[in-house]
Structure formats: structure tokens, C-alpha cells
N, C-alpha and C positions, 0 to 999 in steps of 0.2 A: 234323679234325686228322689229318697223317699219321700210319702206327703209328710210323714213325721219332719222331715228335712225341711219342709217348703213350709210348713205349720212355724216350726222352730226361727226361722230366718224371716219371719214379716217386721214391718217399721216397728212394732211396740216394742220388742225385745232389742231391738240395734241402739247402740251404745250415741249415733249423730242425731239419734231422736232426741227434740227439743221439748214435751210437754211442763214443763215447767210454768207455769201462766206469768210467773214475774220476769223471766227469760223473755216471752214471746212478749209482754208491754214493752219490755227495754227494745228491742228488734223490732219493735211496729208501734214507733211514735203514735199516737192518738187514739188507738184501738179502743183501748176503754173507753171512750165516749159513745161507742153504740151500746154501750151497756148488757141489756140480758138481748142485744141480737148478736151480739159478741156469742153469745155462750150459744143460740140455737143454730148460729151459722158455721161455727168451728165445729164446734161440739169434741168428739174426739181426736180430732185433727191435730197434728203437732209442728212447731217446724221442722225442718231434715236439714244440717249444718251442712249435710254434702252438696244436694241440690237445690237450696238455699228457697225451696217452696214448701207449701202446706204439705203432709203424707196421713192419710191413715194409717188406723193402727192395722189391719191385715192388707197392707200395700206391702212391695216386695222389691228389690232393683241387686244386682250384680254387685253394688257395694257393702252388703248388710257386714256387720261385725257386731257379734252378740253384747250387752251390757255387760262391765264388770258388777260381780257382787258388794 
């Protein structure tokens, strides 16, 4: 695979990427309560619908499928 390829197919651009912040409250009862360590300990991190844990955004896995526009 090119790196263009491997660039192109990381968690940001896949379609089971969760960054949504009101998605991830609804999915993780209480989150909000740690308030701004909420946001230093995520930080870019999203959930992954596929494998139902945190991904960054240049993490990569055999399932990607790009975002619709």
C-alpha cells in the first residue's frame, strides 16, 4: 500500500469514527464530570463504533472505510 494509501485510511477520515463530543456524553454516562480533564485526557481521541474503544485520529485497523461527504 502507498503511504498516500495508509495516510488516506487513518481513524480521522473512517466513517465508525465517533468525534462527536454529544455522541461520546450519550456512550459514556458521567464523562462530563471530570470536566476540562475530560478534554486533556481525550483530547483527540474519538470513539470507534467498530471496536467499541477510544482510536486516534492517525491510528489505522483493517476495517477503515472512508467518511461519506
Amino acid at each position: 500500500m502507498s503511504t498516500a494509501a495508509v495516510l488516506a485510511a487513518r481513524c480521522e477520515h473512517c466513517r465508525f469514527r465517533r468525534d462527536d463530543p454529544r455522541v461520546t456524553e450519550e456512550r459514556v454516562p458521567g464523562l462530563t464530570s471530570f470536566g476540562s480533564a475530560y478534554g486533556a485526557s481525550i483530547a483527540a481521541s474519538a470513539l470507534c463504533e467498530v471496536h467499541d474503544c477510544w482510536v486516534s485520529p492517525r491510528d489505522t485497523c483493517e476495517r477503515f472505510s472512508p467518511r461519506e461527504n
